[in-house]
N, C-alpha and C positions, 0 to 999 in steps of 0.2 A: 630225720628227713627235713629237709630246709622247707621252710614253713612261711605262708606270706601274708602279709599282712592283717591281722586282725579285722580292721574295715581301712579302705583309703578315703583319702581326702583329694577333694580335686579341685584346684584351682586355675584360673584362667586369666593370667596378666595380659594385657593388651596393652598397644600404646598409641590408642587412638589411628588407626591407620585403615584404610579398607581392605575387607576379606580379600580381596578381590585382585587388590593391587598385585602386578605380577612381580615388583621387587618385595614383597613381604616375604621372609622366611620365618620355618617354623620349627620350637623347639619342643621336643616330648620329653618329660621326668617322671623317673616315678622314682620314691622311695622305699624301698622292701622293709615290712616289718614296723613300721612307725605307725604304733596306737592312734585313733583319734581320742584315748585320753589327754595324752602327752600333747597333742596338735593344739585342742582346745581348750586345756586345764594346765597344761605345764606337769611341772613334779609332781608325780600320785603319794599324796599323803602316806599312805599305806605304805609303799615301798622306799620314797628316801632315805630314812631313816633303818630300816631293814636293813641287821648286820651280815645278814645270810643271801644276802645280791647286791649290797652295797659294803665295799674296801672303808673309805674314809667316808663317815657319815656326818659329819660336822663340816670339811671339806663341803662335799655336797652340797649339802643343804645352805651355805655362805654364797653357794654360787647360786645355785638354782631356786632357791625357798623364796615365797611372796605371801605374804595374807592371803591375797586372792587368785582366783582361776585366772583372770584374764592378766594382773600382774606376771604371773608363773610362766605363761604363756611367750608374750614380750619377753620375758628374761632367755627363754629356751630358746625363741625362735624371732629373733627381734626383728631379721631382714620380711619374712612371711607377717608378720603382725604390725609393722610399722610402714612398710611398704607397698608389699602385695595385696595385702588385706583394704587400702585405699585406693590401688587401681584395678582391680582383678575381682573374681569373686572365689570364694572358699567355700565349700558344702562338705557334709559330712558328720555335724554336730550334731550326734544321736541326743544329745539333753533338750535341744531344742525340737527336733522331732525328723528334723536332717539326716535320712538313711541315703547312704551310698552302700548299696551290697553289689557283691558278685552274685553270679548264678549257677558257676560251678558247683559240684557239690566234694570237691578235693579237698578245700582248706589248705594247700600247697601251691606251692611258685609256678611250676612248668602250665600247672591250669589255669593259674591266674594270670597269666603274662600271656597266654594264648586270648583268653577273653578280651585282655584292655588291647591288645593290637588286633583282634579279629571284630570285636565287637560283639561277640556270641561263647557262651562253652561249649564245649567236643568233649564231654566225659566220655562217649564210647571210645574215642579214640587218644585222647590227652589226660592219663588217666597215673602217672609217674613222673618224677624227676627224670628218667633216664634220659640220656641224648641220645633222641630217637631226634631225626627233621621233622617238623612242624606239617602236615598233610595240609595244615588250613593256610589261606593268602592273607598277611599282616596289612595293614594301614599301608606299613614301608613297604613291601614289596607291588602295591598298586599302585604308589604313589613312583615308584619305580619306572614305571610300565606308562609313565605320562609323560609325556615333549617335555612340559615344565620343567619337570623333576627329576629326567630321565637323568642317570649318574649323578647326579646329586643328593642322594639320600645315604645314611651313614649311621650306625649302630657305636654306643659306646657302652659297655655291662662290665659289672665287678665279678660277677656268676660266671662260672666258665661255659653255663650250658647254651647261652644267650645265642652262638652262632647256630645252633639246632633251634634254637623258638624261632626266631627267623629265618631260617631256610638259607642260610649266606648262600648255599651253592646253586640251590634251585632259584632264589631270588634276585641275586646277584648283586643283593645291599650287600656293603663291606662292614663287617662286624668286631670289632676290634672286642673281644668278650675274657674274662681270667686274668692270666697271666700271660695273653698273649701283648707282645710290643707291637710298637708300630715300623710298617715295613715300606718299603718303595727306594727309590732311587734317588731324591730328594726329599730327606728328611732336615725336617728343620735342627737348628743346634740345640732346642729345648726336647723333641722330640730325641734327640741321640744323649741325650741328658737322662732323661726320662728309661730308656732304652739301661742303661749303665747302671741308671741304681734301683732298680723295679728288683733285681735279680736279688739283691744288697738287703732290700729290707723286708726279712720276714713278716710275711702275714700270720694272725695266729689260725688261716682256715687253708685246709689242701686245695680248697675249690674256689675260692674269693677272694679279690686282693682288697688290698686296702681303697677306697675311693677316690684318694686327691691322684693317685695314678687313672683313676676311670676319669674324671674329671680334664685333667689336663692334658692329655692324650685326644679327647675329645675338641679342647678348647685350640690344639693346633692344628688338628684336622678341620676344622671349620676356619681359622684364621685362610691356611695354605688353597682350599678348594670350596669355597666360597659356598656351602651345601646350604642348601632348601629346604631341607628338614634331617634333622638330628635327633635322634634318639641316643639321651644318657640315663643310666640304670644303676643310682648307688643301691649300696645292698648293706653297709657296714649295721644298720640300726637293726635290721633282722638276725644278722648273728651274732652279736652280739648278746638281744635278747635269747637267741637260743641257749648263749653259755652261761645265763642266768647272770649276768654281768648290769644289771641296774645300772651305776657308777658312767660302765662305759657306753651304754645305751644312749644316756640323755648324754653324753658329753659329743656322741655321736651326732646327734639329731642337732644340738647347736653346730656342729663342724660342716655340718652340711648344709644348714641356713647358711651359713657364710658363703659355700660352695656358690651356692645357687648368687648371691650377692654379687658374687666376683663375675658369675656365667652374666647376669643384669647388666653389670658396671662396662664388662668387653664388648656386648652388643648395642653397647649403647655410645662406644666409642668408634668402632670402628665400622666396616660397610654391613654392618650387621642392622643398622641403626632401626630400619624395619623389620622387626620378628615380634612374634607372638608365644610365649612360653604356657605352652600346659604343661601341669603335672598332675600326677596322682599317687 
């Protein structure tokens, strides 16, 4: 059963701009499955080196190994600790006394993903993975239901279940979730790129693609329709740890700092200029 996150971490980049302002948009992340060890200490001692979840441990450890927590740290996640960590704020550092819990009592994804967009758990009713629709109203789907943001709201998930956590039909945010492509009448040439070879490159999970497809699929839906708020949902550092894959875990967690880097660098080039990125 796809399993989520240990504890999140949630930070809040900002770029000085008011809440308020009606040209801000806004971006939502979460990452499935990314320890707050890893977040806040980098490579766990205990497992680098470990030949039974780590392939090449010499490898590894050359790329990811530090003296210290906060060196490990910056190595793994260098966009999040050299950047976001000086504009934004990061919470979550259990050593330091930083609890971010959920309130679910599942320890799985369909409950946790209901929480972080409802704001509340439904264990009587959000109680499995299955896709079932969502009974509860998400963040997105009110944000929906507002002049501001009316059609301009937009799902992007690596999980195929993402279009039932959101309610795509009932809410009538567009959820781009799996393996599904991007569809319309006007697709961009990266988007029919994208479209071509998503089929081409096996994932190793029946339900999750690979991220730099959740990612860039997302990143041209926002170039083409200018959205107000986005939600993108990598998932890769979750299952990977589920396949006991160490190795690919943390190489995951770096690929997706970069992710997030690249999401920074386009919003900061183009009409995007005003946003505001949480994740968790």
């Amino acid at each position: 059963m796809k399993q989520i996150i240990f504890c999140l971490f949630a930070l809040i980049l900002s770029v000085n701009i008011n809440a308020q302002d009606k040209d801000t948009k806004v971006v939502l992340i979460t990452l499935d499955g990314l320890r707050w060890q890893e977040l806040f200490s980098g490579a766990d001692p205990l497992l680098v080196s470990n030949k039974e979840y780590v392939h090449d441990t010499t490898g590894l450890k050359n790329k990811f190994w530090k003296p210290t927590p906060k060196a490990r740290r910056e190595v793994l996640m260098p966009f999040v600790w050299n950047t976001i960590s000086e504009m934004g704020q990061i919470h979550g550092n259990r050593e330091l006394g930083s609890k971010v819990d959920l309130t679910n009592k599942m320890w799985f994804s369909y409950p946790g993903y209901n929480e972080i967009l409802t704001g509340k758990a439904d264990d009587a009713r959000i109680d499995s993975n299955d896709k079932i629709p969502n009974p509860n109203t998400t963040i997105l789907e009110l944000a929906n239901t507002n002049e501001r943001y009316k059609n301009k709201v937009a799902a992007f998930g690596s999980w195929d279940v993402f279009p039932f956590i959101v309610n795509e039909e009932r809410s009538g945010v567009p959820v781009n979730g799996g393996f599904e492509i991007a569809k319309g009448d006007n697709l961009s040439e990266r988007e029919k790129f994208l479209n071509h070879l998503q089929p081409k490159i096996p994932s190793p999970w029946s339900t999750v693609r690979l991220d730099a497809f959740t990612h860039y699929y997302a990143i041209e839906h926002m170039k083409k329709n200018h959205s107000a708020l986005t939600y993108i949902a990598y998932g890769e550092t979750d299952d990977f740890a589920h396949d006991g894959n160490y190795e690919a875990y943390l190489k995951s967690a770096y690929n997706t700092d970069a992710l997030l880097k690249n999401l920074y660098d386009f919003t900061r080039k183009t009409h995007f200029t005003k946003t505001t990125l949480y994740s968790s």
